[in-house]
Backbone as CSV, one residue per row, in Angstrom:
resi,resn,N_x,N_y,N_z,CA_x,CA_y,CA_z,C_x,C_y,C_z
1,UNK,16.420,18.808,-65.034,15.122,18.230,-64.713,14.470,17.720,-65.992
2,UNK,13.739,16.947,-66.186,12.848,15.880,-66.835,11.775,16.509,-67.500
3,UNK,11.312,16.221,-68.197,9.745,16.864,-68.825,9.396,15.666,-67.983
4,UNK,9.712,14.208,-67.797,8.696,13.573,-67.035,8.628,13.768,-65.840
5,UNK,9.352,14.039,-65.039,9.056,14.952,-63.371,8.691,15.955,-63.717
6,UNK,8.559,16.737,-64.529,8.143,18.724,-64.796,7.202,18.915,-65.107
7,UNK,6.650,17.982,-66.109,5.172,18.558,-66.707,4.361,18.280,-65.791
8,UNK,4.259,17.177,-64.997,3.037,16.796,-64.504,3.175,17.820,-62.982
9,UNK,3.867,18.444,-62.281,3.987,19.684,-61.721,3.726,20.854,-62.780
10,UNK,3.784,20.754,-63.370,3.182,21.926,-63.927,2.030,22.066,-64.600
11,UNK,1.780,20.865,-64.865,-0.310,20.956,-65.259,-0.636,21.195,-63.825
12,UNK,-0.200,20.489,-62.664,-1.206,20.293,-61.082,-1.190,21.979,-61.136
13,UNK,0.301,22.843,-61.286,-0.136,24.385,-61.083,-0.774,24.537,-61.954
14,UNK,-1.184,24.281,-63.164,-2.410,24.974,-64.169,-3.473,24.820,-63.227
15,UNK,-4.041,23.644,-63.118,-5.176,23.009,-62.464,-5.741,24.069,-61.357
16,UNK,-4.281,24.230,-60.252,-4.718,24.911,-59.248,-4.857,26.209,-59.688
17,UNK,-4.268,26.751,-60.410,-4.291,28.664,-60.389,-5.019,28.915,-61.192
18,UNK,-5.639,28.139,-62.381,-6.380,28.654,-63.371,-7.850,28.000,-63.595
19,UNK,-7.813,27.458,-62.277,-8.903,26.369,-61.555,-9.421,25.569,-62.902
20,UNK,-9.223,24.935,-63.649,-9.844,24.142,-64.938,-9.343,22.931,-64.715
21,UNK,-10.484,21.973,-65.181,-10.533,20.531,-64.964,-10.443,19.865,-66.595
22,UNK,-10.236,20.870,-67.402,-10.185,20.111,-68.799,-8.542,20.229,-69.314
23,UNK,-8.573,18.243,-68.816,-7.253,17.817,-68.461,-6.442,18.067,-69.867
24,UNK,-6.904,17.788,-71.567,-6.303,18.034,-72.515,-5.665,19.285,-72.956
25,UNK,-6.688,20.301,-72.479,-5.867,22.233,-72.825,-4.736,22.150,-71.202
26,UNK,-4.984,21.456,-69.997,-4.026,21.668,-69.285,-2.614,20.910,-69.860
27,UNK,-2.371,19.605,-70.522,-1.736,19.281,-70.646,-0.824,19.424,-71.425
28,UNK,-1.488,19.860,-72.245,-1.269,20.730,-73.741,-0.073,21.415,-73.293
29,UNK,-0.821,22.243,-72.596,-0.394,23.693,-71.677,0.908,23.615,-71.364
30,UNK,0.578,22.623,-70.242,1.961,22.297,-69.121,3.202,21.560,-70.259
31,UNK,2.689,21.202,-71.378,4.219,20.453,-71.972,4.711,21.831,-72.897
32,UNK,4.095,22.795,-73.152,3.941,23.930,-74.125,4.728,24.841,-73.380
33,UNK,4.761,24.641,-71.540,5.579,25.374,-70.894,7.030,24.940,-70.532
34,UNK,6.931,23.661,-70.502,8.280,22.804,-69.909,9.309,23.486,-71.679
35,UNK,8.367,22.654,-72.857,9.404,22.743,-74.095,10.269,24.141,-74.210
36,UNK,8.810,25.218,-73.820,9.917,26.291,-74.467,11.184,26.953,-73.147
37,UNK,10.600,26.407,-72.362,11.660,26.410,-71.418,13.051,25.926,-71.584
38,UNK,12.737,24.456,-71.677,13.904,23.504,-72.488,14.656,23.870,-73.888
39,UNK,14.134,24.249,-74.703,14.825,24.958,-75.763,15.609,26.478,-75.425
40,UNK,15.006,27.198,-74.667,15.249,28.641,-74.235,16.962,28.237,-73.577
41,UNK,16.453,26.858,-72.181,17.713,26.893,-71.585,19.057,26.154,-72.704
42,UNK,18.711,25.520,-73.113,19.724,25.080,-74.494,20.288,26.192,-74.942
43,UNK,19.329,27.487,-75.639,19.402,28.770,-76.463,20.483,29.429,-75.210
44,UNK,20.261,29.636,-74.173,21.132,30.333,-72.904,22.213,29.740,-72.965
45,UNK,22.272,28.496,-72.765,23.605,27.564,-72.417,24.633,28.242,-73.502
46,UNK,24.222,28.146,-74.531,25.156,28.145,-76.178,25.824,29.331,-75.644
47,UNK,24.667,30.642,-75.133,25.064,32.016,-75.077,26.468,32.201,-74.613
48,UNK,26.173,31.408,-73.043,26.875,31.492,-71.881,28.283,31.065,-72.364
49,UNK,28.021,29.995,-72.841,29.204,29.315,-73.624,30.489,30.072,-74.379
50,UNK,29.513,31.113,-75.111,30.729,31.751,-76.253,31.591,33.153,-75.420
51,UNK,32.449,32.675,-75.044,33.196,33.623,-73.945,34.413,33.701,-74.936
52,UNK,35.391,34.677,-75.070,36.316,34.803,-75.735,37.674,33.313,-74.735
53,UNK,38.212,32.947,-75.621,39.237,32.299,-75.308,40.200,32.501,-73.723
54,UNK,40.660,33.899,-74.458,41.185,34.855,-73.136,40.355,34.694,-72.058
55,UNK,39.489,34.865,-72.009,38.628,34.708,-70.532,38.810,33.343,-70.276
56,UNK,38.334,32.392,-71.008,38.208,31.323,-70.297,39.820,30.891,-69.835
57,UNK,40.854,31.391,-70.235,42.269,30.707,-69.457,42.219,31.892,-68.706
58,UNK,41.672,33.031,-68.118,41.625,34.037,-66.892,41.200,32.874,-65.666
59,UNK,39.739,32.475,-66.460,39.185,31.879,-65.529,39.308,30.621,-64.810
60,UNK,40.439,29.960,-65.637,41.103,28.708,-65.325,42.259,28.427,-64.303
61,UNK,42.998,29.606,-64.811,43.893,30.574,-64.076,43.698,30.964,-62.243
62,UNK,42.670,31.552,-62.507,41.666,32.035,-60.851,41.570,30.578,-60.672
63,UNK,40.747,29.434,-60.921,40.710,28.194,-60.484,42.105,27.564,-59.842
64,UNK,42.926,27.429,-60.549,43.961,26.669,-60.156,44.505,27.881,-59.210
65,UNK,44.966,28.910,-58.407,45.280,29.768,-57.781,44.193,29.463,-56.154
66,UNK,42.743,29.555,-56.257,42.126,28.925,-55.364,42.411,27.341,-55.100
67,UNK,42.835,26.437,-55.810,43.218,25.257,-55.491,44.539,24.835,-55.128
68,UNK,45.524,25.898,-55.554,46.599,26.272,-54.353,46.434,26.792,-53.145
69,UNK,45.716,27.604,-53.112,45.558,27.938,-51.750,44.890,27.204,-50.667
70,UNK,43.823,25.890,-51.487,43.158,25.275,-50.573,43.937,23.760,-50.280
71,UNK,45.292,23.640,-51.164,46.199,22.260,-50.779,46.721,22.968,-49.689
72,UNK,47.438,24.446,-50.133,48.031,24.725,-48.396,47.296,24.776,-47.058
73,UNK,45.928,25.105,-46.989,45.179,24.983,-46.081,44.659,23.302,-45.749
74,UNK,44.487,22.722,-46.548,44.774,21.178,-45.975,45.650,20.374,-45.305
75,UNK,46.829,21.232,-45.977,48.013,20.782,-44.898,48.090,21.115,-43.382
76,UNK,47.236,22.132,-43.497,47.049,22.592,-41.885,46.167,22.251,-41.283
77,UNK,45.779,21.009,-42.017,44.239,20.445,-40.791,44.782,19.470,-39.904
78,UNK,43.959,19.424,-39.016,44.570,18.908,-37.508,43.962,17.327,-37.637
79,UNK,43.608,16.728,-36.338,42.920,15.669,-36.379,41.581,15.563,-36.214
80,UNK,41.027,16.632,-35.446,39.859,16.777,-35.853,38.788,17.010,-37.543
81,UNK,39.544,17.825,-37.713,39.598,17.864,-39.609,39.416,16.436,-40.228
82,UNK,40.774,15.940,-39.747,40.712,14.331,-40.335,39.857,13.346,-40.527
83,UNK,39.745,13.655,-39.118,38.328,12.974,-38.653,37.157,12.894,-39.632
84,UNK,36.792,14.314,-39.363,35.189,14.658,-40.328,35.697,14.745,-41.788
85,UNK,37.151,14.616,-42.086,37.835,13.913,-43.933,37.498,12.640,-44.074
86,UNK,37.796,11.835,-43.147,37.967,10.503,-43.542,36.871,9.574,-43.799
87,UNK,35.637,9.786,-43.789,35.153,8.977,-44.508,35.337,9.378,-46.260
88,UNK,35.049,10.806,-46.558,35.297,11.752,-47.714,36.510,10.796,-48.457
89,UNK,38.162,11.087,-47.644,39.399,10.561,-48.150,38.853,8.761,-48.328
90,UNK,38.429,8.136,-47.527,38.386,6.975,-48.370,37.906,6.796,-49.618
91,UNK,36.993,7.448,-49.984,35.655,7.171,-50.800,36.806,7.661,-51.942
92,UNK,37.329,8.778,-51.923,38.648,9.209,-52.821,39.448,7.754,-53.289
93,UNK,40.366,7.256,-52.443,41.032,6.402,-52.262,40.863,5.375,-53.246
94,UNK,39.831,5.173,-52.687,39.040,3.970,-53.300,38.829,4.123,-55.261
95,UNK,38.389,5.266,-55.328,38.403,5.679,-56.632,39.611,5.488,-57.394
96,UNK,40.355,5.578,-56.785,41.683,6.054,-57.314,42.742,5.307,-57.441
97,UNK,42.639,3.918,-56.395,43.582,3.229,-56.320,42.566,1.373,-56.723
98,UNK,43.440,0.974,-56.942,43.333,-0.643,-57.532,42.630,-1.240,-56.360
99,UNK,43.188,-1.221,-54.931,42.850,-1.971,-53.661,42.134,-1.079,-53.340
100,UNK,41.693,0.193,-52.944,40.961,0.785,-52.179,41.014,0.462,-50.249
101,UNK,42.645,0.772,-49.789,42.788,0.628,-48.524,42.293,2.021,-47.854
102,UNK,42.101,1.264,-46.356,41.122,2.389,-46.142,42.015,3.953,-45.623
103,UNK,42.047,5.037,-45.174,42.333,6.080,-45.113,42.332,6.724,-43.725
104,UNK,43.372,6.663,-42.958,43.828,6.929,-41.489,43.520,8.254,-41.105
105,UNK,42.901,8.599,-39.749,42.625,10.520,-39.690,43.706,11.568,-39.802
106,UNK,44.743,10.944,-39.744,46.046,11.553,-39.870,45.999,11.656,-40.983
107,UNK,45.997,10.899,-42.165,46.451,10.611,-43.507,45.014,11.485,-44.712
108,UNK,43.949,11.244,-44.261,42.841,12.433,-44.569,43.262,13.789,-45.561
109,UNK,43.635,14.381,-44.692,43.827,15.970,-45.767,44.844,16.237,-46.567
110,UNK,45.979,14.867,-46.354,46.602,14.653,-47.044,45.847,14.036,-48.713
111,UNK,45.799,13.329,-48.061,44.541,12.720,-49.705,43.868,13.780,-50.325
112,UNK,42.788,14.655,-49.708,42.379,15.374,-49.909,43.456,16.680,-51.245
113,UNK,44.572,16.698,-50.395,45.288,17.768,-50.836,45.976,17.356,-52.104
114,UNK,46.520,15.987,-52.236,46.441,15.132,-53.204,45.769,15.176,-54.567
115,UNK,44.411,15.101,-54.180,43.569,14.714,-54.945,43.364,16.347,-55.843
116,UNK,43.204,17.623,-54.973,43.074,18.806,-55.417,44.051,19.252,-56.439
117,UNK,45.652,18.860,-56.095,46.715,18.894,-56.851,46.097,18.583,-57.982
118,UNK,46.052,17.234,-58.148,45.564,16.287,-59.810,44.986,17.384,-60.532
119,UNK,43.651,17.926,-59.907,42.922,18.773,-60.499,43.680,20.142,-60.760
120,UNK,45.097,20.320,-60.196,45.121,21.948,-61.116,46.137,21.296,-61.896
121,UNK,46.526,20.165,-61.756,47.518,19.806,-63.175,46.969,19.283,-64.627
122,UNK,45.374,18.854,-64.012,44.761,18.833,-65.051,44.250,20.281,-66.382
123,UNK,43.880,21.287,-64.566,43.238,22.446,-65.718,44.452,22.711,-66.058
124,UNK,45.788,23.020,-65.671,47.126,23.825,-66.426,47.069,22.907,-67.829
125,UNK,47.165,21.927,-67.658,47.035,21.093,-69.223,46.245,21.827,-70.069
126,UNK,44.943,21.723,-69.164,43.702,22.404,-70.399,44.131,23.677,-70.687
127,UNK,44.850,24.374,-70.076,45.315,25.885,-70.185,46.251,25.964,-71.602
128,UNK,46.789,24.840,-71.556,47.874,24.443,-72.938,47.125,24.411,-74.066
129,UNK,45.811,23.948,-74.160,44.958,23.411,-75.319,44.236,24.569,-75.747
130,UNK,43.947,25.717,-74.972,43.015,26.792,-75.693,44.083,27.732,-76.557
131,UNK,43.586,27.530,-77.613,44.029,28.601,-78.459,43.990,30.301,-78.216
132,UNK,44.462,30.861,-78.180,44.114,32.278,-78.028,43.709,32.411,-78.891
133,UNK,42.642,34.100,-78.845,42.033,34.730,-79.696,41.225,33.848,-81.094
134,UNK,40.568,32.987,-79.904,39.683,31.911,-81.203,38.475,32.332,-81.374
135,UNK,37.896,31.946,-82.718,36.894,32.807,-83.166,35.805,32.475,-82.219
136,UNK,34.751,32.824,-82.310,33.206,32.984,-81.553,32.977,32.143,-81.809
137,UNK,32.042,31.106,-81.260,31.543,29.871,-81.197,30.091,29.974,-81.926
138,UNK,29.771,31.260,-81.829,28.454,31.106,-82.535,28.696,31.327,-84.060
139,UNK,30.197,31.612,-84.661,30.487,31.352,-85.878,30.278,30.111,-86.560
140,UNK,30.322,29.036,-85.897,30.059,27.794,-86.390,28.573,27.899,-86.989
141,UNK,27.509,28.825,-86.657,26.561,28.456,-87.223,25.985,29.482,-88.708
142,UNK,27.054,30.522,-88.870,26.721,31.033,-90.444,27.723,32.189,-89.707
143,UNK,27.601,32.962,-90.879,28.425,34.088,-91.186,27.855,35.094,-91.357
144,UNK,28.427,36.551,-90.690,27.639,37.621,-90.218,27.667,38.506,-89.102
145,UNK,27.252,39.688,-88.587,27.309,40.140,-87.667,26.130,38.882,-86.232
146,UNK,24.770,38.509,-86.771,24.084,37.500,-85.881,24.888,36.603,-85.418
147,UNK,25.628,36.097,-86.144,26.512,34.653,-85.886,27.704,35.222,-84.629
148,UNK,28.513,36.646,-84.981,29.285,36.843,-83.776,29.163,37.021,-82.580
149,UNK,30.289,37.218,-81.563,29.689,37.064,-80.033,29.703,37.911,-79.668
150,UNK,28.380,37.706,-78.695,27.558,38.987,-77.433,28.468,39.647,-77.416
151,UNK,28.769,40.404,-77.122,29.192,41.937,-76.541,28.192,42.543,-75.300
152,UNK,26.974,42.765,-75.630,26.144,42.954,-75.032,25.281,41.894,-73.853
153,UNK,24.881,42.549,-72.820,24.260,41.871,-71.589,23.195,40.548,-72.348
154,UNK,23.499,39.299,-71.866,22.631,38.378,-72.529,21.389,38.041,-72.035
155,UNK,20.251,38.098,-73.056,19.099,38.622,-72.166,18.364,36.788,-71.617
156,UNK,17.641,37.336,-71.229,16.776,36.106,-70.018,15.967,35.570,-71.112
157,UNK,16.490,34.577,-71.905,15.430,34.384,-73.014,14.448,33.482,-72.417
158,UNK,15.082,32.657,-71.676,13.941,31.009,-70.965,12.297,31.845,-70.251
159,UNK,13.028,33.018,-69.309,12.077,33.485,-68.436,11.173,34.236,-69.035
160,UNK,11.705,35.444,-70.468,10.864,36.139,-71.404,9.610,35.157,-71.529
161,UNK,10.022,33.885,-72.815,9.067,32.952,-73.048,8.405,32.442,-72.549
162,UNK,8.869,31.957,-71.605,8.160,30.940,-70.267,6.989,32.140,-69.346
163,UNK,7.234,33.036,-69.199,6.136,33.968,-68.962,5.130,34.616,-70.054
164,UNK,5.649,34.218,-71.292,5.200,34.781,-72.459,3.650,33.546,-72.650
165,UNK,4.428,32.243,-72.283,3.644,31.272,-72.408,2.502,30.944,-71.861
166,UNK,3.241,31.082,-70.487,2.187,31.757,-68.963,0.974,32.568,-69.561
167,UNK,1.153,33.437,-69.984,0.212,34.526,-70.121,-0.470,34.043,-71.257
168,UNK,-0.159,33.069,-71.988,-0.637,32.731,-73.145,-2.264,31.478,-72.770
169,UNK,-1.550,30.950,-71.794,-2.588,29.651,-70.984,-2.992,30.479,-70.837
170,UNK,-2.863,31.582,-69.707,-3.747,32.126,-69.081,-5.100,32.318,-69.821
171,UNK,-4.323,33.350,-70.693,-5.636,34.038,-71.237,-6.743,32.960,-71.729
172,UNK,-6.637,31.945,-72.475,-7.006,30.579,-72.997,-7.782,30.083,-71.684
173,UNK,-7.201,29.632,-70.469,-7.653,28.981,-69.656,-8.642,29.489,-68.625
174,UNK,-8.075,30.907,-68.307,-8.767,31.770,-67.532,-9.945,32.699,-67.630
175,UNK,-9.788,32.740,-69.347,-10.440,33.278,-70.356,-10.785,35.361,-70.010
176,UNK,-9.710,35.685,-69.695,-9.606,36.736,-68.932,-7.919,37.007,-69.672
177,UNK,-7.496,38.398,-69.999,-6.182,38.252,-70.393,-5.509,38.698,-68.884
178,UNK,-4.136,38.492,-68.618,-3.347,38.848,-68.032,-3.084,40.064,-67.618
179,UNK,-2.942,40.412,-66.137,-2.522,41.283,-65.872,-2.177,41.272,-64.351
180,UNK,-1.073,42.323,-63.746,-0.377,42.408,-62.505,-1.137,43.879,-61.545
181,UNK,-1.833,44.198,-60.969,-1.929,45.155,-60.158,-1.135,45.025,-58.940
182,UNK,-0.864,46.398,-58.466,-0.597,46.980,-57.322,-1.428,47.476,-56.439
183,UNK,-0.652,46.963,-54.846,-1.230,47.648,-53.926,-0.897,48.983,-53.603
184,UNK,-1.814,49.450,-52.546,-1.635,51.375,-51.946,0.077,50.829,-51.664
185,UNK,0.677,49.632,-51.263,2.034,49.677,-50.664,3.099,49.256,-51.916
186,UNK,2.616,49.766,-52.652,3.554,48.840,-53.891,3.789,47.724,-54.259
187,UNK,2.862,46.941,-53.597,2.829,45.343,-53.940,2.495,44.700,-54.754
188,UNK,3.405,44.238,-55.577,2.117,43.267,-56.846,1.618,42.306,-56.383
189,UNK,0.097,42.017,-56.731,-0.530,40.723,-56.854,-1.619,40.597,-57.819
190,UNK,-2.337,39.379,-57.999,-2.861,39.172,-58.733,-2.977,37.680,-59.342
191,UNK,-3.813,36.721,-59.382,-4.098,35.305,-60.210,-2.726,35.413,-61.038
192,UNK,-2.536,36.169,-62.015,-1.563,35.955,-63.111,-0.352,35.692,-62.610
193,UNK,0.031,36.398,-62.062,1.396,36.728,-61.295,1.575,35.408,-60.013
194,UNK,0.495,35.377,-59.344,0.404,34.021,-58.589,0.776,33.020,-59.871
195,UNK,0.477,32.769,-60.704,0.445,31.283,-61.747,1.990,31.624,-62.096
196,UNK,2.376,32.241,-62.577,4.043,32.495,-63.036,4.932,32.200,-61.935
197,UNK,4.472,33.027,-60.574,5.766,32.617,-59.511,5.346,30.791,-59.287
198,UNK,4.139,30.318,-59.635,4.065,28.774,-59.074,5.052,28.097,-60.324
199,UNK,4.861,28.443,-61.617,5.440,27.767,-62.424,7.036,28.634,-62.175
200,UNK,7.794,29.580,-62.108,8.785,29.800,-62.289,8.968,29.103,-61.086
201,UNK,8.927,29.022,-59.919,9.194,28.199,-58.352,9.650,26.484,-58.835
202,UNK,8.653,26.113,-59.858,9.014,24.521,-60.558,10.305,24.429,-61.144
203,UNK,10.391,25.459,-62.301,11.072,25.822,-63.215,12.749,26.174,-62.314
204,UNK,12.738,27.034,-61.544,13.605,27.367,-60.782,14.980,27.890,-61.523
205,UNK,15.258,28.995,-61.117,16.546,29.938,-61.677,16.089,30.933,-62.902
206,UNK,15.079,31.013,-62.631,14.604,32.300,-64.154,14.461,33.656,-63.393
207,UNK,14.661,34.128,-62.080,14.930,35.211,-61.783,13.192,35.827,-61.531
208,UNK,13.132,36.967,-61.080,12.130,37.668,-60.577,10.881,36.752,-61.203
209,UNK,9.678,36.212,-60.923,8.078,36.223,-61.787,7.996,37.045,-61.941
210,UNK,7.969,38.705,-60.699,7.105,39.441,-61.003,7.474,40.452,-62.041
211,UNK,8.796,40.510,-62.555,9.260,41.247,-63.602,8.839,41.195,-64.670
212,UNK,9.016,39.443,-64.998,8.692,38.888,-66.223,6.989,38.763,-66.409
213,UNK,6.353,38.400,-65.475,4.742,38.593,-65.590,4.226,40.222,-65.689
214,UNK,5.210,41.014,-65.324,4.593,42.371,-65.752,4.932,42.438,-67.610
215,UNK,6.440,42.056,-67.979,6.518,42.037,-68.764,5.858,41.103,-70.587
216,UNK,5.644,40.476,-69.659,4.248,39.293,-70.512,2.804,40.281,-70.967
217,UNK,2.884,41.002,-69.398,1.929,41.635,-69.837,1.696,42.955,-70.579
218,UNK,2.449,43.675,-70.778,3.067,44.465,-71.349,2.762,44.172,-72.857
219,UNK,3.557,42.747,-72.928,3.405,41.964,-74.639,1.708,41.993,-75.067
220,UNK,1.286,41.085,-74.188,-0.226,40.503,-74.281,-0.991,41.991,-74.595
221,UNK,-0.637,43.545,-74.025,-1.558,44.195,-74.121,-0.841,45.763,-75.231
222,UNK,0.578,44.930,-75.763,0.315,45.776,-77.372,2.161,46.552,-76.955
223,UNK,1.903,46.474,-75.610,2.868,48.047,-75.501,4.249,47.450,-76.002
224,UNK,4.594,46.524,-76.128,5.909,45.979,-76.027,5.912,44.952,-77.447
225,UNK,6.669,44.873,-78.100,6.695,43.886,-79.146,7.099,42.071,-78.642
226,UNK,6.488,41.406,-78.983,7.149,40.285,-78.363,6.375,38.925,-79.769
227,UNK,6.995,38.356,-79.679,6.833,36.930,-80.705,5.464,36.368,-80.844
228,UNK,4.836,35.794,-81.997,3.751,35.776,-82.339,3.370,34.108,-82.115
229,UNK,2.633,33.923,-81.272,2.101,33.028,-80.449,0.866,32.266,-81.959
């Protein structure tokens, strides 16, 4: 997603949850939330990335094994199958060949099964190219125990910040600091926690608000160490 589709959803949730009409601290705001988001998910990606060698030909491995199993199950599609293939198998076809003739319901899962082949002769290739036991990827950036790879569970850095940030407008906008109460039923609610699930809902894939807005708040009120704003 875009900072230019994102931000401007995410000032309208400033606007609404933190009810303020002073469009410059919202805007501020809303690009102050998209960036560190955007850097965080970059910072994740890299994480995700540095997998030992060995794994990634495990995992290439499992791929091409499911894509055997799904050429033999193509072979067993009927004409009905074909049917609801063949617009799919042309559009293939077409890609693939010089003329782009069109693709018979009979002839369908054949293509299909075809086309799946290519793809595990491609990853077995790539299976040829990984080196075993290659160093950590985060070695490329200095030398050290920091520079080597996770071992350990990789933490939610986008959602930490991005609620860190949250709580940061807040307090600024709302002029009230942050915080999550509970109901007699164990329920959280609260303005704060409303503004985090609207922006994490934009944001989408950062896992619980209400974890991370307890944990914001936590920061904001001493108990927890967290980065200096």
């Amino acid at each position: 997603m875009s900072s230019y589709e994102t931000v401007p959803k995410i000032a309208e949730a400033i606007r609404r949850c933190l009810k303020t009409d002073d469009e410059i601290q919202i805007n501020a705001w809303a690009s102050a939330i998209y960036d560190e988001f955007d850097l965080c998910r970059v910072l994740e990606d890299m994480e995700r990335s540095d997998r030992t060698s060995e794994r990634d030909i495990v995992s290439l491995s499992d791929a091409i094994k499911h894509l055997d199993k799904a050429v033999n199950s193509l072979k067993e599609i009927g004409w009905h199958g074909g049917k609801a293939l063949q617009p799919s198998a042309t559009r293939i076809r077409k890609q693939s060949t010089r003329f782009g003739f069109g693709v018979g319901v009979i002839e369908a899962p054949r293509v299909f099964a075809n086309h799946l082949a290519s793809m595990k002769s491609i990853l077995e290739m790539a299976i040829l190219e990984i080196p075993e036991d290659a160093m950590s990827v985060n070695s490329a950036f200095g030398e050290g125990p920091e520079f080597g790879r996770r071992t350990t569970k990789r933490p939610k850095i986008a959602a930490k910040q991005v609620a860190l940030t949250c709580a940061n407008a807040y307090q600024q906008l709302a002029g009230s600091r942050p915080t999550v109460s509970t109901d007699l039923k164990n329920r959280a609610y609260g303005p704060f926690l409303d503004f985090v699930q609207e922006i994490f809902s934009i944001l989408g894939e950062l896992g619980s608000a209400e974890t991370w807005a307890r944990a914001a708040v936590k920061v904001k009120a001493g108990k927890v160490k967290g980065p200096d704003f």
